[in-house]
N, CA, C and O atoms as CSV, one atom per row, in Angstrom:
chain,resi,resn,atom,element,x,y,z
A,1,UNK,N,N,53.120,-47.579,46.708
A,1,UNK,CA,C,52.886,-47.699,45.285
A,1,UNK,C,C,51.422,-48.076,45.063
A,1,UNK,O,O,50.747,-48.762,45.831
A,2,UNK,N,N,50.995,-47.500,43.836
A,2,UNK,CA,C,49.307,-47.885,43.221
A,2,UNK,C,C,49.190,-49.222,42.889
A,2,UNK,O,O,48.459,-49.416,41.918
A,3,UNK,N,N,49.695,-50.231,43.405
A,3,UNK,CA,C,49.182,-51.587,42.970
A,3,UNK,C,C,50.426,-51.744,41.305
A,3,UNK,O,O,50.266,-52.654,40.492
A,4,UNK,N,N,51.160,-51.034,41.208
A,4,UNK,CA,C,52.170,-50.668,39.994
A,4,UNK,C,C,53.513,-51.452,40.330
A,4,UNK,O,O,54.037,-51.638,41.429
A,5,UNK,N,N,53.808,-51.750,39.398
A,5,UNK,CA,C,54.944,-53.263,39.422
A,5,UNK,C,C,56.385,-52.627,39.262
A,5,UNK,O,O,57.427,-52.944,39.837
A,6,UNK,N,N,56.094,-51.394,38.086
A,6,UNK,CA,C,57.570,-50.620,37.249
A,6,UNK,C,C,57.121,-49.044,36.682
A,6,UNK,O,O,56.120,-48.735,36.036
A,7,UNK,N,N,57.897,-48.444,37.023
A,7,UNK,CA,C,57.823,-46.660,36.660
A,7,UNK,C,C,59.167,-46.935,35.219
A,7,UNK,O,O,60.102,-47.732,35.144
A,8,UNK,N,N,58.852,-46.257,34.619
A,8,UNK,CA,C,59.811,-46.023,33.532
A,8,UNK,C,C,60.190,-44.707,33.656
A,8,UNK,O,O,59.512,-43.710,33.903
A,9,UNK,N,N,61.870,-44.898,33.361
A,9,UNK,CA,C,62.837,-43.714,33.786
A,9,UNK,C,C,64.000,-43.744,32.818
A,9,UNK,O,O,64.844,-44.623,32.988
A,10,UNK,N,N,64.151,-42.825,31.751
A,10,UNK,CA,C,64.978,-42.466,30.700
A,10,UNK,C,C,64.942,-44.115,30.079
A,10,UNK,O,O,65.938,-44.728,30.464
A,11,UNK,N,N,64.115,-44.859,29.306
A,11,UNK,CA,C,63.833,-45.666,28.975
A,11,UNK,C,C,63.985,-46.937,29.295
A,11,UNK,O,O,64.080,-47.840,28.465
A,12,UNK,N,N,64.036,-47.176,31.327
A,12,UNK,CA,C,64.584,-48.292,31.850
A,12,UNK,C,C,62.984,-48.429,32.136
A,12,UNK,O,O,62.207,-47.481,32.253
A,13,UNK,N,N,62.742,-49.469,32.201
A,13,UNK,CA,C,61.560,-50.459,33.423
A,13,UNK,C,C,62.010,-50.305,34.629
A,13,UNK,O,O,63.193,-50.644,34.643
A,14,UNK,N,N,61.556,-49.868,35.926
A,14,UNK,CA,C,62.282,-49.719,36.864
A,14,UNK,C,C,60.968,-51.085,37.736
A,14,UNK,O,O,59.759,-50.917,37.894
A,15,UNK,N,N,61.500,-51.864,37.987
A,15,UNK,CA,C,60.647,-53.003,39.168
A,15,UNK,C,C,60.150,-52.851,39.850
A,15,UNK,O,O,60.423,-51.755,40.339
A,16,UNK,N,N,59.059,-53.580,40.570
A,16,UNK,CA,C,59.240,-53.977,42.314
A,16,UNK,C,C,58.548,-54.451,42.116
A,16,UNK,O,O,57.787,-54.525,41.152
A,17,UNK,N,N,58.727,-55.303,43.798
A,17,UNK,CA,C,58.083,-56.476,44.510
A,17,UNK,C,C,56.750,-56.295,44.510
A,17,UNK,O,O,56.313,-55.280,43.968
A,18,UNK,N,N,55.788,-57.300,45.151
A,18,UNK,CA,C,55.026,-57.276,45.823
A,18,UNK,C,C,54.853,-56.087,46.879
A,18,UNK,O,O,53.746,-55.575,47.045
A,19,UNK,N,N,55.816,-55.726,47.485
A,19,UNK,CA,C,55.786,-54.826,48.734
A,19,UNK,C,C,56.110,-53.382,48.406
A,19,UNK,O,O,55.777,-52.532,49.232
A,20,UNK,N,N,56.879,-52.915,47.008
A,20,UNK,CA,C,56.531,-51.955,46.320
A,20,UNK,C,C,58.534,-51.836,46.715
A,20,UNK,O,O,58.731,-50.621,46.747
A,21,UNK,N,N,59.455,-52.322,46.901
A,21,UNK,CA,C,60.536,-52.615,46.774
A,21,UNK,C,C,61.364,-52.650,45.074
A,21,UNK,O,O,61.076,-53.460,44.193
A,22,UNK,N,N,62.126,-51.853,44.993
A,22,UNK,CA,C,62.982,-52.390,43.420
A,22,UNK,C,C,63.487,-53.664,43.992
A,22,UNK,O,O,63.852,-54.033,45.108
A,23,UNK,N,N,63.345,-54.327,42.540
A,23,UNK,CA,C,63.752,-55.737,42.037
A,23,UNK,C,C,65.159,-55.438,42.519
A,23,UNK,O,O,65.655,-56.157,43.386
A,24,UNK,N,N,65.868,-54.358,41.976
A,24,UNK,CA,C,67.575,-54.435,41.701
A,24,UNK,C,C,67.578,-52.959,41.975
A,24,UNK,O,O,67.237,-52.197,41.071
A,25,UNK,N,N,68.018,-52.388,43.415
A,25,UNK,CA,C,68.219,-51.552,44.113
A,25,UNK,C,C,69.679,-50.432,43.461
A,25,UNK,O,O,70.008,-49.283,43.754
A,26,UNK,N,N,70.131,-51.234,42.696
A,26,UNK,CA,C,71.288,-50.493,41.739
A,26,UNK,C,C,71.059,-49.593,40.503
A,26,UNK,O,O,71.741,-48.932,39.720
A,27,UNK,N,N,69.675,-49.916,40.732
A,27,UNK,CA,C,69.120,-49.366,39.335
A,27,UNK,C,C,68.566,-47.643,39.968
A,27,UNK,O,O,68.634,-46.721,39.156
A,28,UNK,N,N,68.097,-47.370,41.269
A,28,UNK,CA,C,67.476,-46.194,42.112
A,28,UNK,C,C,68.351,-45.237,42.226
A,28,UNK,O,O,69.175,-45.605,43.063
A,29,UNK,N,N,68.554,-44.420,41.910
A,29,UNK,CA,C,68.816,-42.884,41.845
A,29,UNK,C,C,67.858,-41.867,41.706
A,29,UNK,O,O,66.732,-42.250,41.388
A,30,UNK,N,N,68.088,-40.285,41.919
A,30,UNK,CA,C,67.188,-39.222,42.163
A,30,UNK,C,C,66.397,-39.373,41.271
A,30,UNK,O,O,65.280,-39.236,41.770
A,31,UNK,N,N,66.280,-39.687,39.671
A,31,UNK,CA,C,65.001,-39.894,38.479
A,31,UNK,C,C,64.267,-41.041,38.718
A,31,UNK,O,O,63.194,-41.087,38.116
A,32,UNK,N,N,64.600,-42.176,39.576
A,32,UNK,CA,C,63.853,-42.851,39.907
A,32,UNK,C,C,62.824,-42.730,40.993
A,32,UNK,O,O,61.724,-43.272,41.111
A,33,UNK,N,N,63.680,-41.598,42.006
A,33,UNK,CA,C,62.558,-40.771,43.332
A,33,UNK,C,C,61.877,-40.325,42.990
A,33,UNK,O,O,60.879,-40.342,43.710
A,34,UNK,N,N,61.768,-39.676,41.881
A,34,UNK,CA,C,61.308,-38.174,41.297
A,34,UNK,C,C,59.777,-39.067,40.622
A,34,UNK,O,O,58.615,-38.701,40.799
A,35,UNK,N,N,60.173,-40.112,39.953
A,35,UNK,CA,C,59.157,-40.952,39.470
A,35,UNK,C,C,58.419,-41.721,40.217
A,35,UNK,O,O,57.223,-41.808,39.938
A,36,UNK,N,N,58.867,-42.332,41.148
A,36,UNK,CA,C,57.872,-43.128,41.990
A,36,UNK,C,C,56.779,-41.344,43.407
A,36,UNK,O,O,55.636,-41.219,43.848
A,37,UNK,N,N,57.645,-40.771,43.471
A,37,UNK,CA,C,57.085,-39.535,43.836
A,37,UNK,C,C,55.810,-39.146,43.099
A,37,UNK,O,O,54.685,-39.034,43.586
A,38,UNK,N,N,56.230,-38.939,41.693
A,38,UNK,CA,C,55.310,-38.575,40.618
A,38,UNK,C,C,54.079,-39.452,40.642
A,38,UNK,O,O,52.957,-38.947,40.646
A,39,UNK,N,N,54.228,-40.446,40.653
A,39,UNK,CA,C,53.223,-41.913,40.546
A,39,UNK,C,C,52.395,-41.551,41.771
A,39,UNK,O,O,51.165,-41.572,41.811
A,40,UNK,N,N,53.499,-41.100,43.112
A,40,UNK,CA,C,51.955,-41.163,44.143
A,40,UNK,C,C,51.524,-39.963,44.275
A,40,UNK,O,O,50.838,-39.785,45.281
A,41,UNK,N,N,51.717,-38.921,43.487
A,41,UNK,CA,C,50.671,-37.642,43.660
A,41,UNK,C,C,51.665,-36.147,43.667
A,41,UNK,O,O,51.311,-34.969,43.638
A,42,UNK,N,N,53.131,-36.817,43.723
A,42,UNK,CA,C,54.000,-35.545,44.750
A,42,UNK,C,C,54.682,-35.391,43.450
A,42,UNK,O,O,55.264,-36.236,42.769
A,43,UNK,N,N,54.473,-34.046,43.239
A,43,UNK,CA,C,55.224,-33.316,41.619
A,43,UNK,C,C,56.758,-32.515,42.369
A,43,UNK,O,O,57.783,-32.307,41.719
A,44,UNK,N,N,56.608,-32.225,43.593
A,44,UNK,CA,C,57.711,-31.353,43.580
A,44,UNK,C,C,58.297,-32.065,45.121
A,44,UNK,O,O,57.606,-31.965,46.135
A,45,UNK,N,N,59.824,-32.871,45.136
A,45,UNK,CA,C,60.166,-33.718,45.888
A,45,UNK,C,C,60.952,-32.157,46.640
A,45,UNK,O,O,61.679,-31.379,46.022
A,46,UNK,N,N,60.533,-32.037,48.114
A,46,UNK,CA,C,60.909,-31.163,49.114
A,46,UNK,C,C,62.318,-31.086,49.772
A,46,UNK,O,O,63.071,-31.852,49.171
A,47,UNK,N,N,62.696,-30.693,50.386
A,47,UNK,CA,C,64.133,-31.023,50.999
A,47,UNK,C,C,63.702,-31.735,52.120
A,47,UNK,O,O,64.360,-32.703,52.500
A,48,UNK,N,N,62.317,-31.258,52.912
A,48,UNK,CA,C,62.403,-32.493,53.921
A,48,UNK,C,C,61.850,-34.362,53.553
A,48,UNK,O,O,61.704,-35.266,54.375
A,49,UNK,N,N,61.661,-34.403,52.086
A,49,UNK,CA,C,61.457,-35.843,51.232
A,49,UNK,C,C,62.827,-36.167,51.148
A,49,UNK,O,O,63.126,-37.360,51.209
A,50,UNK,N,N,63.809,-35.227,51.005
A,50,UNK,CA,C,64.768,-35.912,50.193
A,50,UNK,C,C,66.129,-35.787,51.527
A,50,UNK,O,O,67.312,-36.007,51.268
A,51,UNK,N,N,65.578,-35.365,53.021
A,51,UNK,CA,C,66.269,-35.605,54.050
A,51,UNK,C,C,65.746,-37.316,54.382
A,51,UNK,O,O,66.504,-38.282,54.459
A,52,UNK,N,N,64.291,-37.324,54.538
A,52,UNK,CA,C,63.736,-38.723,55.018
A,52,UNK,C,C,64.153,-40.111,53.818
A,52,UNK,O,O,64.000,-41.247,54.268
A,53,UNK,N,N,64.536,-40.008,52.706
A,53,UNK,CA,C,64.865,-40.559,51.384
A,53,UNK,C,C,66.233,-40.961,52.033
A,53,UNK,O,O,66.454,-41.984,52.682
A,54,UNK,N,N,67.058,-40.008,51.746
A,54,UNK,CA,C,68.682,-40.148,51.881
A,54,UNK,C,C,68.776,-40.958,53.903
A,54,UNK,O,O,69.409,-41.963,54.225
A,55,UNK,N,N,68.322,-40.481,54.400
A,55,UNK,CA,C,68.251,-40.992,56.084
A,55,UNK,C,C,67.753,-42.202,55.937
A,55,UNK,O,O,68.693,-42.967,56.152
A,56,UNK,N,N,66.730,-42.856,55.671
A,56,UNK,CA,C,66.293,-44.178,55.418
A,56,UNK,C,C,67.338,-45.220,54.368
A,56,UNK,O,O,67.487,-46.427,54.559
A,57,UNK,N,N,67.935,-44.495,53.343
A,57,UNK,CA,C,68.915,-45.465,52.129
A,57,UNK,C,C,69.903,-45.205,53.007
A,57,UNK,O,O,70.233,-46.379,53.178
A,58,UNK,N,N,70.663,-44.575,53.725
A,58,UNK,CA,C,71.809,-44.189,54.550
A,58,UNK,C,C,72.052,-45.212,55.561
A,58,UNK,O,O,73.098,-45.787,55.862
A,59,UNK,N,N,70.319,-45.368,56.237
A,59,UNK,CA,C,70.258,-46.562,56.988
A,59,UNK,C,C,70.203,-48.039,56.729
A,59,UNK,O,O,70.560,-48.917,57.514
A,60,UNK,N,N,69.664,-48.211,55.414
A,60,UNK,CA,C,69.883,-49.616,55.553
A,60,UNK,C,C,71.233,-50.314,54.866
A,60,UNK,O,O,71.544,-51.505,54.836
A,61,UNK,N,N,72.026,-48.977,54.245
A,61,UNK,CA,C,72.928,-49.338,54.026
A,61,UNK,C,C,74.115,-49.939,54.884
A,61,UNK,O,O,74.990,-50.697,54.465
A,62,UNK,N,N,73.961,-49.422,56.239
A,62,UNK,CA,C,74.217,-49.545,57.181
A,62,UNK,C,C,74.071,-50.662,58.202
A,62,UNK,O,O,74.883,-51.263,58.906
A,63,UNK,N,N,72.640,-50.738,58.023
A,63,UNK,CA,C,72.032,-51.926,59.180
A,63,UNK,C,C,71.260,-53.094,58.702
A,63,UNK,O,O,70.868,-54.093,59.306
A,64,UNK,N,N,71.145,-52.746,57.539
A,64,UNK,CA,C,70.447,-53.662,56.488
A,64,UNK,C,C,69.068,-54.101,56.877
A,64,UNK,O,O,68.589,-55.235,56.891
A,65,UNK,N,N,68.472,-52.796,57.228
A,65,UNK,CA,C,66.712,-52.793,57.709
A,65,UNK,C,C,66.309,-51.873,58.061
A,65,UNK,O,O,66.892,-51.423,59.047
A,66,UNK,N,N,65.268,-51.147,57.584
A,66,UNK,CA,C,64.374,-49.560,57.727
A,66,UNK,C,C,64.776,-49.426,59.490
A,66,UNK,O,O,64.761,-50.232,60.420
A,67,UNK,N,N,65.061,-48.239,59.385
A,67,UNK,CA,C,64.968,-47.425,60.351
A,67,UNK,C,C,63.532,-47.153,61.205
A,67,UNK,O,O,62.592,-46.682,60.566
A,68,UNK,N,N,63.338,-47.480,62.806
A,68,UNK,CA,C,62.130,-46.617,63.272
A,68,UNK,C,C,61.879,-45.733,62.611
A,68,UNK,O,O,62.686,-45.075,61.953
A,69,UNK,N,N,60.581,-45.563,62.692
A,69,UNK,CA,C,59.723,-43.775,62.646
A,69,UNK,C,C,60.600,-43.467,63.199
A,69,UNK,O,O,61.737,-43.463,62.728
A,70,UNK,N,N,60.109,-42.929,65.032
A,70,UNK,CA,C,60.905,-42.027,65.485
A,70,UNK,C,C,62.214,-41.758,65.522
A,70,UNK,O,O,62.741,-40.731,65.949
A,71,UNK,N,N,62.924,-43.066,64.889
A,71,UNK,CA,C,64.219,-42.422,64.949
A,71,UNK,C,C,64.621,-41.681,63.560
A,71,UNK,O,O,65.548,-40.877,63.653
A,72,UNK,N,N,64.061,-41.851,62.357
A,72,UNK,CA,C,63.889,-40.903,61.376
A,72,UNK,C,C,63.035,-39.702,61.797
A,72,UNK,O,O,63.327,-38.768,61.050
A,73,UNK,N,N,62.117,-39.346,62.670
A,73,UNK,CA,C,61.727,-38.276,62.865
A,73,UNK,C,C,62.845,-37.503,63.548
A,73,UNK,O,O,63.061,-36.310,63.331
A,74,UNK,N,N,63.531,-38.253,64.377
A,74,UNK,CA,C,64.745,-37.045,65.603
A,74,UNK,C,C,65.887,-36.980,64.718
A,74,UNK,O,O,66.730,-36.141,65.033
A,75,UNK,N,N,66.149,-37.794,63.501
A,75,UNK,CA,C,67.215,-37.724,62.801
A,75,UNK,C,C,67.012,-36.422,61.894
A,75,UNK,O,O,67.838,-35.511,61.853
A,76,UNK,N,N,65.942,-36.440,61.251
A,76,UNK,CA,C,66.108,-35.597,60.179
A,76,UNK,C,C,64.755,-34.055,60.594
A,76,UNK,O,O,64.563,-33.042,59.922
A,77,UNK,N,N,64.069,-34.482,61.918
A,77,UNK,CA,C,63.719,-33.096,61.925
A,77,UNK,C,C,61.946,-33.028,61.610
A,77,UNK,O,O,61.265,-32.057,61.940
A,78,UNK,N,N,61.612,-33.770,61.192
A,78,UNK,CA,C,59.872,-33.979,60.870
A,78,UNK,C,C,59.038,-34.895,62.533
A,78,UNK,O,O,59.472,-35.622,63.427
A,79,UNK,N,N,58.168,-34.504,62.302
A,79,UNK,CA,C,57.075,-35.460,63.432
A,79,UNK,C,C,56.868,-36.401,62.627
A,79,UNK,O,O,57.191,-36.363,61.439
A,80,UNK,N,N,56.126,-37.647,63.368
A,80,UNK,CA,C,55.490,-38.594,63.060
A,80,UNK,C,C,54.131,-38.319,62.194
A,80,UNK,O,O,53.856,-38.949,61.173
A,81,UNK,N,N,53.348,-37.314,62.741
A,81,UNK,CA,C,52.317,-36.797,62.002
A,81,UNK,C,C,52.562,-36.677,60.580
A,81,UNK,O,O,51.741,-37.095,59.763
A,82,UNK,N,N,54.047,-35.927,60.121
A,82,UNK,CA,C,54.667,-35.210,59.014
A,82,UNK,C,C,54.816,-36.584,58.070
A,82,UNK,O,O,54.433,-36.683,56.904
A,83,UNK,N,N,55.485,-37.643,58.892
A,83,UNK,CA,C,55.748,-39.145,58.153
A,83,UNK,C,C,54.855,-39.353,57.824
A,83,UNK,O,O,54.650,-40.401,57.213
């Protein structure tokens, strides 16, 4: 994130931390990707954004902490370079 606190999405404030984290993770769905995407430069979210997106939320739903690089790279198919 640009040093930016909240993206607005169908007239919500959407948060974050310090670390560029939502406040309230219940609030993130695809118009909220699409917007924080938008904010850093990326107009058109790819299928391999929205493999590394869904693989990373998949994971911490799971383990309750980001996934390696490389193991998001062998999961979903991109290099490290690509990350």
């Amino acid at each position: 994130m640009h040093e930016k606190n909240a993206v607005q999405v169908n007239g919500k404030s959407i948060e974050f931390d310090n670390d560029g984290f939502t406040t309230d993770p219940s609030l993130w769905d695809e118009k909220v990707a699409a917007a924080i995407a938008e904010d850093e430069g990326i107009d058109d979210i790819s299928e391999k954004h929205w493999g590394i997106v869904n693989f990373i939320r998949d994971y911490w739903k799971e383990h309750d902490l980001a996934p390696p690089v490389r193991l998001i790279c062998k999961e979903v198919g991109v290099s490290v370079r690509e990350i």
